[in-house]
C-alpha positions as CSV (number, residue, x, y, z in Angstrom):
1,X,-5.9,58.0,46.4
2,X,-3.9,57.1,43.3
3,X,-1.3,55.3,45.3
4,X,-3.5,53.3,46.8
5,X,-5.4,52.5,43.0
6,X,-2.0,51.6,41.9
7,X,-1.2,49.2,44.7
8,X,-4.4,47.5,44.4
9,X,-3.7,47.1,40.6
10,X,-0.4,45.4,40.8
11,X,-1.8,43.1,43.5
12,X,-4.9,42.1,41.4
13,X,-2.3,41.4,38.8
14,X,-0.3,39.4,41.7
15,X,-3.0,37.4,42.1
16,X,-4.4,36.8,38.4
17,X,-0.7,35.1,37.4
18,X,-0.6,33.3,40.7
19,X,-4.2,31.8,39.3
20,X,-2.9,31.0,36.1
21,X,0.3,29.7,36.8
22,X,-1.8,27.6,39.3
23,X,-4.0,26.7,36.1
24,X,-0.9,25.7,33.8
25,X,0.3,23.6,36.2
26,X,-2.9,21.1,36.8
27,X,-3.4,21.2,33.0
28,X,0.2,19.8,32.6
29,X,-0.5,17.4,35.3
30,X,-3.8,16.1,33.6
31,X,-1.7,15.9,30.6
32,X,0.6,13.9,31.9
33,X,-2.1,11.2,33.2
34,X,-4.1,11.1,30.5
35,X,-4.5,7.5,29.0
36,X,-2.1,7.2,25.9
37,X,0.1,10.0,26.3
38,X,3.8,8.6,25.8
39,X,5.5,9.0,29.0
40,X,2.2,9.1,30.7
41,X,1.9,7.9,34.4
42,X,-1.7,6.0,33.1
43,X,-1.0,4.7,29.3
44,X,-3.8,3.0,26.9
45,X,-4.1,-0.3,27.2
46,X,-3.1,-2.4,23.7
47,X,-4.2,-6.3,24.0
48,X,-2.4,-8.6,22.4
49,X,-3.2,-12.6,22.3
50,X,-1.0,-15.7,22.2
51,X,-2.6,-19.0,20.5
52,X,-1.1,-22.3,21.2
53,X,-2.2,-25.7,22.6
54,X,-2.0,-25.4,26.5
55,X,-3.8,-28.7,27.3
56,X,-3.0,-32.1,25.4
57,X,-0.4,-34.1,24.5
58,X,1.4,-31.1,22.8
59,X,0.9,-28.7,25.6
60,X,4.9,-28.8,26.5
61,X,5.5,-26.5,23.6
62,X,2.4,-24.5,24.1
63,X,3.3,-23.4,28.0
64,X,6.9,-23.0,27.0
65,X,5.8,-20.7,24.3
66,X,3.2,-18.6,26.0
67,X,5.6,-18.0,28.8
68,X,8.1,-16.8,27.0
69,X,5.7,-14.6,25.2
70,X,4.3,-13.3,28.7
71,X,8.2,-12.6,29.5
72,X,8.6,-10.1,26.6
73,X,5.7,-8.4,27.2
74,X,6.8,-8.1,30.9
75,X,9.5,-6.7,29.8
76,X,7.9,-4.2,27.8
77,X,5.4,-2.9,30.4
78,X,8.4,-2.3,33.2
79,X,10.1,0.1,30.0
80,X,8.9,3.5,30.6
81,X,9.6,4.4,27.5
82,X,6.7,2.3,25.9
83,X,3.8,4.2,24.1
84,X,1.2,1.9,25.4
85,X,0.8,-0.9,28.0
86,X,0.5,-4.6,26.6
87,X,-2.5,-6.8,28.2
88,X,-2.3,-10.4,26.8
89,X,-5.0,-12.6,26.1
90,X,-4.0,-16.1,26.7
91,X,-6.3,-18.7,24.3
92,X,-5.8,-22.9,24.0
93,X,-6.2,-24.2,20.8
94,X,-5.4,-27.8,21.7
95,X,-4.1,-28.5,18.7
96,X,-7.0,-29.0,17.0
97,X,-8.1,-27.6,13.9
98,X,-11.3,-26.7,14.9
99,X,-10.9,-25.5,18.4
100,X,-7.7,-23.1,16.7
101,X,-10.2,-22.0,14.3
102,X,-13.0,-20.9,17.5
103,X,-9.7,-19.4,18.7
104,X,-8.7,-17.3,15.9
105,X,-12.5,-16.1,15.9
106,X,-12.2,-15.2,19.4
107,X,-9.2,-13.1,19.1
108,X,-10.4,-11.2,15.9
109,X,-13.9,-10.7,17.3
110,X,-12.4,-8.6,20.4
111,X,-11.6,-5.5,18.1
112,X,-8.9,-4.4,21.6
113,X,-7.0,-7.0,20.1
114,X,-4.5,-5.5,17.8
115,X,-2.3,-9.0,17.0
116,X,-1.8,-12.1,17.6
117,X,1.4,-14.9,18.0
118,X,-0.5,-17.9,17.1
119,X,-0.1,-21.7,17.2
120,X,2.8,-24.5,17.4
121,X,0.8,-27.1,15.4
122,X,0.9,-27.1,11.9
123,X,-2.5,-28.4,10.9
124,X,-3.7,-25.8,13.1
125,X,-2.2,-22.8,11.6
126,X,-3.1,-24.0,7.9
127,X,-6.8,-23.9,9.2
128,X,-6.6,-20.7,11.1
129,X,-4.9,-18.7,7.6
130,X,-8.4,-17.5,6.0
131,X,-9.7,-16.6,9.6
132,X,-7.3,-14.2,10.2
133,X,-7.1,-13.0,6.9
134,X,-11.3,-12.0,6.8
135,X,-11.0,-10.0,10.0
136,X,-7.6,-8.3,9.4
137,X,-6.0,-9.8,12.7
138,X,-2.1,-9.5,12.3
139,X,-1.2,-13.7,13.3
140,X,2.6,-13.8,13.8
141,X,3.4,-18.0,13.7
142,X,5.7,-18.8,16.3
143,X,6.2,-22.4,16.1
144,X,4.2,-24.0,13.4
145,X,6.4,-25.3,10.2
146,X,4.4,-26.6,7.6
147,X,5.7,-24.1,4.2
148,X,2.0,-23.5,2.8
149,X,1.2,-21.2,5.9
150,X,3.0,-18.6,4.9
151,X,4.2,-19.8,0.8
152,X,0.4,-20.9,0.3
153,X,-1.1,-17.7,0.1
154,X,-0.6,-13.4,0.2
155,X,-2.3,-12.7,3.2
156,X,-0.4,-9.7,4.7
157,X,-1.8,-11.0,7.9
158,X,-0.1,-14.3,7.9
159,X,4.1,-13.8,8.8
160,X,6.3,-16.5,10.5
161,X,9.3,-15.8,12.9
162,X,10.5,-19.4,12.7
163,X,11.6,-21.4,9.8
164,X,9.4,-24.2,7.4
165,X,10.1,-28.2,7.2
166,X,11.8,-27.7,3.9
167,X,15.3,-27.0,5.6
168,X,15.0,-28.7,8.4
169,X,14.2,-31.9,5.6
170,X,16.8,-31.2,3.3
171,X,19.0,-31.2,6.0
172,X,17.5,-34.2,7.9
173,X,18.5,-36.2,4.6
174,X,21.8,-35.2,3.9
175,X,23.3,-35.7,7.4
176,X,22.3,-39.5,7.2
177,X,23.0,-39.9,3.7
178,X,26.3,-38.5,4.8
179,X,26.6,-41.1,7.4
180,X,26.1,-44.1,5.1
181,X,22.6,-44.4,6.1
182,X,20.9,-45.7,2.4
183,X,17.4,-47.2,3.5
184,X,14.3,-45.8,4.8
185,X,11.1,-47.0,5.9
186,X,8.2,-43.7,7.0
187,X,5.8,-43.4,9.0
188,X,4.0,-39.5,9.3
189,X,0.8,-38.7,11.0
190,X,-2.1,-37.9,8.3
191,X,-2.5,-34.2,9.2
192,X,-1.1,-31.3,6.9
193,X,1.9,-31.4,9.3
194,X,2.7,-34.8,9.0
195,X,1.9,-34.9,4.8
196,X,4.3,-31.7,4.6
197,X,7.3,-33.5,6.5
198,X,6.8,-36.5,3.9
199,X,7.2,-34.3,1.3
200,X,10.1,-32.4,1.7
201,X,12.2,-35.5,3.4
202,X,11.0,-37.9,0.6
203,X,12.0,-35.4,-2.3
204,X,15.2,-34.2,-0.3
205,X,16.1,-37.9,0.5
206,X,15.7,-39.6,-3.5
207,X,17.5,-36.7,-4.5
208,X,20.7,-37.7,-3.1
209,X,20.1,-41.3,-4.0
210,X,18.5,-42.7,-1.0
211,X,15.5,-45.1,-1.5
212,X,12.5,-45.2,0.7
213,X,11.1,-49.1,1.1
214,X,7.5,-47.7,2.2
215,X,5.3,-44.9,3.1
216,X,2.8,-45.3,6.0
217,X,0.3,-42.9,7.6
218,X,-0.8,-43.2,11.3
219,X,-3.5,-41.5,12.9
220,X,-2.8,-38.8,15.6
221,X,-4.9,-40.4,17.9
222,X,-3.7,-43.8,16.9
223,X,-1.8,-46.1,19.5
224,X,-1.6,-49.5,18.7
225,X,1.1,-49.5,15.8
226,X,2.0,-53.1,15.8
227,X,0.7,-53.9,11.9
228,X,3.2,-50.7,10.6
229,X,6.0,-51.7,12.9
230,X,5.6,-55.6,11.7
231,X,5.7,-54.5,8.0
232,X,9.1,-52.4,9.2
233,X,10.9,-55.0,11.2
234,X,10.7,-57.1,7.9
235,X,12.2,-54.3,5.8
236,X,15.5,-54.3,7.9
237,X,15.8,-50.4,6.8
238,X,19.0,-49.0,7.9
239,X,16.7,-46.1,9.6
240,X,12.9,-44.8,10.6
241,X,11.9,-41.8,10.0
242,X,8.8,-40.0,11.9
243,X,7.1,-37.2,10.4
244,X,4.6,-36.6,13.6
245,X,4.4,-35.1,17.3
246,X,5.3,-36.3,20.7
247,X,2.4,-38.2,21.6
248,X,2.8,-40.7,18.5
249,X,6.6,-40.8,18.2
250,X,6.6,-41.8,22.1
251,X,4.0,-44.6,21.2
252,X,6.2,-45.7,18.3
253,X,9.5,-45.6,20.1
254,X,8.1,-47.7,22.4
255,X,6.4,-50.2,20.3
256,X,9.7,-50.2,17.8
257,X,11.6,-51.3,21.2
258,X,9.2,-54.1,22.1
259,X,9.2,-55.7,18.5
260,X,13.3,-55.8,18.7
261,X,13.6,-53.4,15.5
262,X,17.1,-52.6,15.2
263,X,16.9,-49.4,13.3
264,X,18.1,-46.2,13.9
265,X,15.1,-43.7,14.5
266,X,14.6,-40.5,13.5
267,X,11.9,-37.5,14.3
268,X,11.6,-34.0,13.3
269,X,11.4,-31.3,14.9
270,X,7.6,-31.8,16.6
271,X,9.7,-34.7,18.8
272,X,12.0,-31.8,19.9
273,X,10.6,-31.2,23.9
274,X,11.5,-32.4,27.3
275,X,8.4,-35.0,27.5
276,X,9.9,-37.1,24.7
277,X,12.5,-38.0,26.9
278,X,10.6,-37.9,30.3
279,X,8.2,-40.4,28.6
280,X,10.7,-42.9,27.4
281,X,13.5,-42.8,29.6
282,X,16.4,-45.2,28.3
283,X,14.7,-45.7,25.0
284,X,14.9,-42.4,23.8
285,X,18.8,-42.5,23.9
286,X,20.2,-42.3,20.5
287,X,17.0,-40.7,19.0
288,X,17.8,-37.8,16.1
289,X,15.2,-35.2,15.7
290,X,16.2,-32.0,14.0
291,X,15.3,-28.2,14.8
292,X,15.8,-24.6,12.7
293,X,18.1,-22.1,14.7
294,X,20.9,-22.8,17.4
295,X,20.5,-24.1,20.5
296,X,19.0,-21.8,23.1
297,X,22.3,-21.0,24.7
298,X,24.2,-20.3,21.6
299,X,21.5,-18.0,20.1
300,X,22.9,-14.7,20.3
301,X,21.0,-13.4,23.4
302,X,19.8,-17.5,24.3
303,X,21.9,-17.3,28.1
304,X,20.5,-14.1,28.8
305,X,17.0,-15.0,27.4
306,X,17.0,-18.3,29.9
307,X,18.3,-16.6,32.8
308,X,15.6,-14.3,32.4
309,X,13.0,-17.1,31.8
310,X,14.4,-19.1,34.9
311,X,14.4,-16.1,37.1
312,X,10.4,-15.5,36.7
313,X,9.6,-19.0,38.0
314,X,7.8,-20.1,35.0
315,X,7.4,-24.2,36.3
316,X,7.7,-25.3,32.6
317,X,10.8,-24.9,30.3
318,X,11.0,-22.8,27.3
319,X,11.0,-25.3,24.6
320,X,12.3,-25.4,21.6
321,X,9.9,-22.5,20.5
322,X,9.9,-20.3,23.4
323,X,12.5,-18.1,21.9
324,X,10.4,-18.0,18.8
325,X,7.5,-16.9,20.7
326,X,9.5,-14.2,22.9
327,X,10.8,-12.7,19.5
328,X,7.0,-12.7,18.1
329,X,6.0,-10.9,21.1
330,X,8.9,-8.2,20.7
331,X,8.4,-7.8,17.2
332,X,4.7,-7.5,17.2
333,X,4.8,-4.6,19.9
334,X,7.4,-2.8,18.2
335,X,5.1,-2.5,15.0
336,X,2.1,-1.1,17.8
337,X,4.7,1.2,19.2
338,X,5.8,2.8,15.5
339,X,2.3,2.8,13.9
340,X,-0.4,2.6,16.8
341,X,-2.7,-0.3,17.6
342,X,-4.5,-0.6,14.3
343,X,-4.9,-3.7,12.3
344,X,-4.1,-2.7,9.6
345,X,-1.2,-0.5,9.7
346,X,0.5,-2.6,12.2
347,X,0.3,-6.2,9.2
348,X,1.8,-3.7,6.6
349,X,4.5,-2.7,9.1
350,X,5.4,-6.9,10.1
351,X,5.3,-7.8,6.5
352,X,6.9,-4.9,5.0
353,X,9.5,-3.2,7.1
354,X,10.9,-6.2,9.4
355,X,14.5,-6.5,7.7
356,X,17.8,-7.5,9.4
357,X,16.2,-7.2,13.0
358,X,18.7,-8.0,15.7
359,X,16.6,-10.8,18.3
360,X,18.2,-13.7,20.5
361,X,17.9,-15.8,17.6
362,X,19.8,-13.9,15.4
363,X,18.8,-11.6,12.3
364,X,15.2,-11.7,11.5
365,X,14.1,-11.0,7.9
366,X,10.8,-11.5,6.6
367,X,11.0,-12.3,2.8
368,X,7.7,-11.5,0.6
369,X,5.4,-13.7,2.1
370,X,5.9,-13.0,5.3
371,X,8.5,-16.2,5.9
372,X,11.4,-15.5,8.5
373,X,14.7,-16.5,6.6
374,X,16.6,-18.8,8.8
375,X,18.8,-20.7,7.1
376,X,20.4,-23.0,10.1
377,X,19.4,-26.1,10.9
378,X,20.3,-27.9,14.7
379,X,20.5,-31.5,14.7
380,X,19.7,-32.8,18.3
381,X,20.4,-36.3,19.7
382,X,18.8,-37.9,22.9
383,X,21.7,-38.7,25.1
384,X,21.1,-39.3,29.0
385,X,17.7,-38.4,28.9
386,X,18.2,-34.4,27.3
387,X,18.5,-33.3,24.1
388,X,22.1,-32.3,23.2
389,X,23.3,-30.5,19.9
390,X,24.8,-33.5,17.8
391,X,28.0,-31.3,17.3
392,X,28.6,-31.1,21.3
393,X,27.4,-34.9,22.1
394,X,29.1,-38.1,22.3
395,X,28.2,-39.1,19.0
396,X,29.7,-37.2,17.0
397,X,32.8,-37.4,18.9
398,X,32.8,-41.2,18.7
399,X,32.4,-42.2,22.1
400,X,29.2,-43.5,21.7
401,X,27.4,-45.0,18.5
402,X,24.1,-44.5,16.7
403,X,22.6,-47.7,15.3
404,X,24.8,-48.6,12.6
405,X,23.3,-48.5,8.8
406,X,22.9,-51.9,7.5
407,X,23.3,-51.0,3.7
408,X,27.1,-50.3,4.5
C-alpha cells in the first residue's frame, strides 16, 4: 500500500511541473506578443506626420520630401530592433499660410501623433511656430529657410535640420562680387520668405561694396511682370537677383527673355528643383541659384541614400530637401526610441541632446535654438537642362560663359 502511495505521489508531482512548465511557456509567449514589448512579434504603434505642400506650384519639393521621409521610416519598421512601429500621417499644406496652420492643428489635435517634420515653405513655417508651440507637438523643419523660424523665438518645439538664408546670402554675394559682378537690380516675392532673402543678400551684398539700383516686390500669385522687368532692362544691372519660388522665377525667366534683358540671373535656393528647368527648357541655361549642404551624391551617405530612393519606385525625385527630410525622419524616431512617444520628453531630447550626429548629410548639431549648424553652401548652375554643382560644370571650367558683368 505504501508503494503504491508513493508512486501515485511522484506521478501527481509529474504532472503538476508538466502543468506549469506548460503555464511558463504561454505566459512567455503572451509576453512576447504583447503590443510594445521591444523585440515583440506585435509592437505599439507610434504615428508620426510629415507637412509639406503636395499640390501647387511647389509640390516638387513637397513629394520629394515626403518620400524620402516615408523611406526612413521604411527603413525603420523592417529593423527588428525598433521599440515601436512608425505609422506616418501624410498632410498638404499647399504652401499656404493658412491651410499649414489647419495642418499643424490637425497633427497636434491627434494626441497618437508624437512629432512632426513639417513644411518646405517659409511663410508657412513662420505661421505654423505658435501652433506647435500651444499643443507641445515636436515640428522638426525640413526645408523651410527663413532665420526667424527657429532664431525668432525659444520654443523647444521648433528645431531645423537644414540651414537658414543667411549663409546661403552671404555666400550668394560674395561668389559674384568675386566674379566682378558690381550691379544689382531685386525682385523678391512679398511673403516672409521672400522679405528674409532681401535682407540677408542686400546687407551681405553692400557690405562688400556692391550697390543695388532697386528693390521690387512681386506677388506670389503674380504673372504679368512686364512693368518690373521694363524698369530693369533700363537699369542695365550687371545681374538679377530673385528672392522667390519656382512658379514666379519661371514667370520671370521667361518674361526677362522676351524683353531681351541681357543680365545674368540669379535665384536662391526656392528655384533649386527639377521643374525650373522642365519649365524653361533652353532659358534656364546659365541660371545660378544657391543651396546649403553638398550635392546629393557627395553627401556622405547621398549614393547610397538615392540608390535606396530609386529602388522604391518613388515616380518623383528627391529634391533638393529630400535628404533633409529623410534625416528629420531618422532623427525624430530615434528621440521616440530613447525616451518613448511622449511630447514632451521627446522636444527636450531633439533640442537638447542632438550633437555631432552622423546622417548622409554630414554632422548634425542643433545649436540653442534648435538651428542645425551647416556651414556649407552649394552653388548650382543650369546647364543642359539639370542643375550641376558650379565647381563640376562648364562654367567654372571656362568652357562656357555666364553673362558677362557690365560694370567691368
Amino acid at each position: 500500500m505504501g508503494n503504491k502511495l508513493s508512486f501515485l505521489w511522484k506521478r501527481s508531482q509529474k504532472g503538476l511541473a508538466l502543468i506549469l512548465g506548460l503555464l511558463l511557456v504561454l505566459s512567455l509567449v503572451a509576453t512576447q506578443c504583447a503590443p510594445g514589448v521591444p523585440g515583440a512579434g506585435k509592437k505599439e504603434t507610434v504615428k508620426i506626420a510629415f507637412i509639406g505642400p503636395l499640390t501647387g506650384g511647389n509640390a516638387g519639393p513637397g513629394l520629394g520630401g515626403r518620400n524620402s521621409f516615408l523611406l526612413a521610416v521604411k527603413e525603420r519598421n523592417e529593423d527588428p530592433n525598433t521599440k515601436y512601429h512608425y505609422e506616418v500621417v501624410v498632410i498638404d499644406d499647399e504652401c499656404k499660410p493658412d491651410v499649414g496652420v489647419q495642418a499643424a492643428l490637425k497633427a497636434a489635435s491627434d494626441p497618437e501623433i508624437i512629432a512632426s517634420a513639417s513644411h518646405y515653405c517659409s511663410m508657412v513655417a513662420i505661421s505654423t511656430a505658435d501652433t506647435f508651440h500651444n499643443h507641445g507637438l515636436p515640428s522638426m523643419v525640413w526645408g523651410a529657410v527663413l532665420p526667424d523660424i527657429t532664431y525668432g523665438n525659444d520654443y523647444v518645439e521648433i528645431t531645423r535640420v537644414n540651414g537658414t538664408q543667411i549663409n546661403q546670402n552671404e555666400f550668394h554675394a560674395k561668389m559674384m562680387y568675386d566674379m566682378g559682378y558690381r550691379t544689382v537690380s531685386i525682385l523678391h516675392d512679398t511673403t516672409d520668405y521672400g522679405r528674409g532673402h532681401l535682407k540677408y543678400f542686400s546687407q551681405a551684398w553692400e557690405a562688400l561694396g556692391g550697390k543695388i539700383l532697386s528693390v521690387q516686390g512681386v506677388n506670389v500669385d503674380q504673372e504679368d511682370y512686364t512693368a518690373e522687368l521694363t524698369k530693369i532692362k533700363a537699369e542695365n544691372p550687371d545681374f538679377i537677383y530673385f528672392g522667390g519660388l519656382t512658379p514666379s522665377g519661371i514667370s520671370i525667366r521667361k518674361q526677362m527673355v522676351k524683353l531681351g534683358i541681357d543680365a545674368q540671373f540669379n535665384g536662391t535656393s526656392g528655384i533649386k528643383n527639377e521643374a525650373f528647368n522642365e519649365a524653361l527648357g533652353p532659358d534656364a541655361e546659365g541660371v545660378i541659384c544657391f543651396l546649403e549642404g553638398a550635392p546629393i551624391d557627395e553627401l556622405p551617405g547621398g549614393k547610397e541614400f538615392l540608390a535606396k530612393y530609386e529602388a522604391e519606385g518613388y515616380e518623383e525625385p528627391p529634391e533638393a530637401y529630400g535628404p533633409f527630410a529623410y534625416v528629420a525622419a531618422q532623427l525624430i524616431i530615434d528621440a521616440i526610441e530613447k525616451v518613448g512617444p511622449d511630447r514632451a520628453k521627446v522636444a527636450e531630447e531633439l533640442e537638447k541632446n542632438t550633437k555631432d550626429r552622423d546622417t548622409i548629410i554630414g554632422k548634425v548639431t542643433f545649436d540653442e535654438y534648435g538651428q542645425n549648424i551647416v556651414p556649407l553652401i552649394t552653388a548650382y548652375v543650369s546647364q543642359d537642362g539639370k542643375w550641376v554643382s558650379w565647381s563640376k560644370s562648364e562654367y567654372a571650367s571656362g568652357k562656357r560663359s555666364l553673362v558677362p558683368p557690365k560694370s567691368k
